[in-house]
N, C-alpha and C positions, 0 to 999 in steps of 0.2 A: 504494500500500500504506500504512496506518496506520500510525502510528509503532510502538504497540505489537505489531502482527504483524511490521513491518519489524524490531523490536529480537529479536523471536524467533528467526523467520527467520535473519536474521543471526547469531545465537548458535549457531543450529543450524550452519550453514554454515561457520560460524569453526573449530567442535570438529569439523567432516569434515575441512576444508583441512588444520590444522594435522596430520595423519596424512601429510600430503604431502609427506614429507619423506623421505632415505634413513634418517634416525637414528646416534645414534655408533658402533653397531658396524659398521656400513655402511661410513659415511665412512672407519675407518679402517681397512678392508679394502680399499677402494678406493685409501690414499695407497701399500698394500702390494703394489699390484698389479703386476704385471711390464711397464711401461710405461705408455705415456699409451693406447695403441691400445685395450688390457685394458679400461683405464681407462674409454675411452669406447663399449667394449660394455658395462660394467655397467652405466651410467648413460644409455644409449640403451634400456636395457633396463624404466628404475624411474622415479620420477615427474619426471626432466630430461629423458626422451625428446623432448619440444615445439620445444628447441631444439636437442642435441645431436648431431652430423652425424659420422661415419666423414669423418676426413683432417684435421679441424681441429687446429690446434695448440693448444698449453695455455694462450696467453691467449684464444681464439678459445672453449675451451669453460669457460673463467671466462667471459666474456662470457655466452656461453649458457646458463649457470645464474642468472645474475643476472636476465637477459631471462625466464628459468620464475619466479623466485620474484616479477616486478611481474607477470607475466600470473597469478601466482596475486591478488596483491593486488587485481588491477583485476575478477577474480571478484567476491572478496568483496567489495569495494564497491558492486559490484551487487545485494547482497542486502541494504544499509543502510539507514537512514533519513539523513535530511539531517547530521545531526551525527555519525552513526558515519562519515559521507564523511568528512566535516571532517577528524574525528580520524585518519583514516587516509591522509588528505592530508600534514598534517603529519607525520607520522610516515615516510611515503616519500619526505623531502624529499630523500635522498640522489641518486634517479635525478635530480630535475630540477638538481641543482648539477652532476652529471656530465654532461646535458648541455648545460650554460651553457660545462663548461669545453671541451666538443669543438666549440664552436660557435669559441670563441678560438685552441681550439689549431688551425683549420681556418683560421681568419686569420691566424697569423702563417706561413701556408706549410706543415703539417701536414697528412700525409693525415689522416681524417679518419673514426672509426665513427658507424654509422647511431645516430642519437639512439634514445634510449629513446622508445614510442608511448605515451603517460602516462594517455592517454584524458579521466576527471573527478577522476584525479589530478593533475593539474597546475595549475600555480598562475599563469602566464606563461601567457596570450591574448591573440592567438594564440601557437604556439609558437613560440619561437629558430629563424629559417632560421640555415642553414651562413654565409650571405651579409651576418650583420647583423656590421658594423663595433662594435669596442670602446663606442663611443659609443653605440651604438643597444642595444646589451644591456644598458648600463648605466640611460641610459632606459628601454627596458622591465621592468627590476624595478623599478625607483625609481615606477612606476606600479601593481605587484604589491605584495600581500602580504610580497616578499621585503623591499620598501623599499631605499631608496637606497644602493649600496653605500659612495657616499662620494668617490669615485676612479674613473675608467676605465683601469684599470687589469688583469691578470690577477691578482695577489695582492690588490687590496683587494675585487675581486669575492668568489676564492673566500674568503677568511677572511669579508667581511660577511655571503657566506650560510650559511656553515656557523653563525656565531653566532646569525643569525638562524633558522636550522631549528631550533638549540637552543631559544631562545625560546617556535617554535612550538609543538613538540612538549612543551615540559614542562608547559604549561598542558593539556597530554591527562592526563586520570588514571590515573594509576600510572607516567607516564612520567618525572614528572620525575628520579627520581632518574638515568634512564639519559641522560636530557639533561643536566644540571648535570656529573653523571661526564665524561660524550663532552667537553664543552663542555673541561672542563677539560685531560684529555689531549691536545684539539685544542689550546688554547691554549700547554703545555705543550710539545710536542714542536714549535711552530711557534718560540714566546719562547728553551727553553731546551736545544734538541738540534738545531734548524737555523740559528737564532740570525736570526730574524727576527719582528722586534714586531709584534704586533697593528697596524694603521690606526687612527686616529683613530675611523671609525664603526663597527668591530668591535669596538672598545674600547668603547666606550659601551655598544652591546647588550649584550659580555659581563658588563658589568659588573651587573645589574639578577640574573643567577644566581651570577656569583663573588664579588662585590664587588671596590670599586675597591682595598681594600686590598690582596689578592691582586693585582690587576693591576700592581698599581706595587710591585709586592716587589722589590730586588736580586738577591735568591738566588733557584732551583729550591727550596731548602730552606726560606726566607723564604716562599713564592708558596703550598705545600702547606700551612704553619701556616695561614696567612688563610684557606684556603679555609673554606667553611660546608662542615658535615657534610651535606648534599646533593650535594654535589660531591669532597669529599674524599677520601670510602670508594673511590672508581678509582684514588688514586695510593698504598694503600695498601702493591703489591707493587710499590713504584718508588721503592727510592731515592735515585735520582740516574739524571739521563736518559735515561741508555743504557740502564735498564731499564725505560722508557717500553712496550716490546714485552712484557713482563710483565704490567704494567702493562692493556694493552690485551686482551691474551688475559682478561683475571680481568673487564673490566667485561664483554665479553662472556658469560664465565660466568653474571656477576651476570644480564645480560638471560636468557638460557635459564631460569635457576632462576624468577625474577618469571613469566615467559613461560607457565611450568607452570602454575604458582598461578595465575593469571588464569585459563585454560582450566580450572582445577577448579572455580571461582567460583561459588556457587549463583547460580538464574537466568538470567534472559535479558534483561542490562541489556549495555552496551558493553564490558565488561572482555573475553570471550573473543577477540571482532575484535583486540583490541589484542593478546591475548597470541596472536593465531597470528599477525600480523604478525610480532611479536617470534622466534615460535619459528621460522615459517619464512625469517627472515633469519639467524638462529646457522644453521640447517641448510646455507645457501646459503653462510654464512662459512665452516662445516667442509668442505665439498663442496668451494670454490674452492682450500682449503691443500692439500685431501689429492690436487685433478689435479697441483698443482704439485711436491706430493713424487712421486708417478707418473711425472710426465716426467721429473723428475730421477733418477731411478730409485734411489734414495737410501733406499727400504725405509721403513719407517713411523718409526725414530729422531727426524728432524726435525719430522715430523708429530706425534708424541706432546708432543717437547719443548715446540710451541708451545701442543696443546691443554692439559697438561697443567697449562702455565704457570700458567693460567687457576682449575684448581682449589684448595677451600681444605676443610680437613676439618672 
């Protein structure tokens, strides 16, 4: 296919996906439901049906919404040209870190969930067996895109690639600001609410979106001043660690709101793939809160406090 048929294409297919979603009134019908069982006849019923299975428990059908929203992504990269891949490579960097980290967690003695199928999203060829040793995963990104994490280690792996997924992903257009945002919270809640520093090669990467000034701050309150305003606007509703979860419900809002605007976007250039990426992952984050108030049987309360968190008038 041509580029310009394939960018069409693809635009077309972006503004059908992104309908793929239950929606917020949905979701938070779903967190009000009378159980998890409720729960998972509504959404056996609507666009999570693919993976959602009668008897699984409630991390079993988080899992299973996560597995519909890459099987939705690896649609639309089927309808792309070479660079709308790209972009949406990086953009879905989250499955392949998760499963780098069940590749680890499955060595140190840890049963172990089936990896995500990535297809020509993935960035590691071949893929991570269950079987590869600290050392060999760390090798094989250091041969990847992901680049060297630094250490063979479980914490400098996963902090070097989340840094490094930021990296990737903000050079996609219109993403940066939700990369510089993540980047920051990530670094943020690792530095300054579990009290564990960045590595040496995470530091570096991050530092090219935060600056090193930000990095080597003293204070939470020190570390927010430095940041660049590409990064900054995420810890606006944060301040001070513990409302880091704040915090993170608002950049997700931020991503929804962008998410839309892309999909209105006139034409048929790369903006729409990005924003139903963007919108059907907020759909798959509301979906996963509201099985967990479900199972808790906790009524929509909790589930409001966190979406709500998120909004700003």
């Amino acid at each position: 296919m041509r580029s310009g048929a394939a960018h069409v294409a693809g635009a077309v297919r972006a503004r059908a996906l992104a309908r793929r979603g239950v929606g917020p009134s949905a979701a938070r019908r779903l967190a009000g439901s009378p159980g998890l069982d409720a729960a998972i006849g509504m959404l056996a019923s609507g666009p999570y049906h693919r993976e959602v299975r009668p008897g699984q428990d409630a991390p079993a059908v988080q899992e299973a919404v996560a597995r519909t929203l890459l099987w939705h992504l690896r649609i639309l990269a089927g309808w792309l040209p070479r660079e709308g891949v790209e972009q949406l490579r990086a953009i879905a960097g989250w499955f392949e870190i998760r499963n780098v980290e069940r590749v680890l967690r499955h060595g140190r003695g840890h049963d172990g969930l089936a990896p995500f199928r990535l297809g020509s999203l993935a960035v590691v060829r071949p893929p991570l067996s269950a079987t590869f040793t600290v050392d060999q995963v760390r090798a094989a990104l250091a041969s990847s895109a992901w680049g060297d994490p630094g250490a063979a280690t479980a914490r400098a792996i996963g902090q070097g690639m989340r840094a490094a997924w930021a990296v990737r992903a903000a050079a996609v257009p219109a993403a940066e600001p939700w990369a510089a945002g993540g980047l920051a919270l990530m670094v943020a809640r690792e530095q300054w609410l579990i009290g564990r520093p960045l590595d040496e090669a995470a530091r570096a990467r991050a530092a090219g979106l935060l600056g090193r000034r930000a990095l080597g701050a003293a204070s939470f309150a020190g570390f927010v001043a430095a940041l660049p305003a590409a990064a900054a606007w995420a810890l606006d509703d944060a301040p001070g660690p513990e409302e880091l979860w704040r915090a993170e419900a608002g950049w997700w809002a931020r991503v929804g709101r962008d998410a839309h605007a892309l999909l209105r976007a006139p034409g048929f250039d790369g903006r729409p793939a990005i924003g139903a990426a963007a919108a059907l992952a907020v759909d798959a984050w509301r979906v996963r809160a509201a099985v967990a108030a479900a199972a808790d049987g906790a009524g929509t309360g909790p589930y409001d406090a966190v979406i709500d968190a998120g909004r700003r008038e």
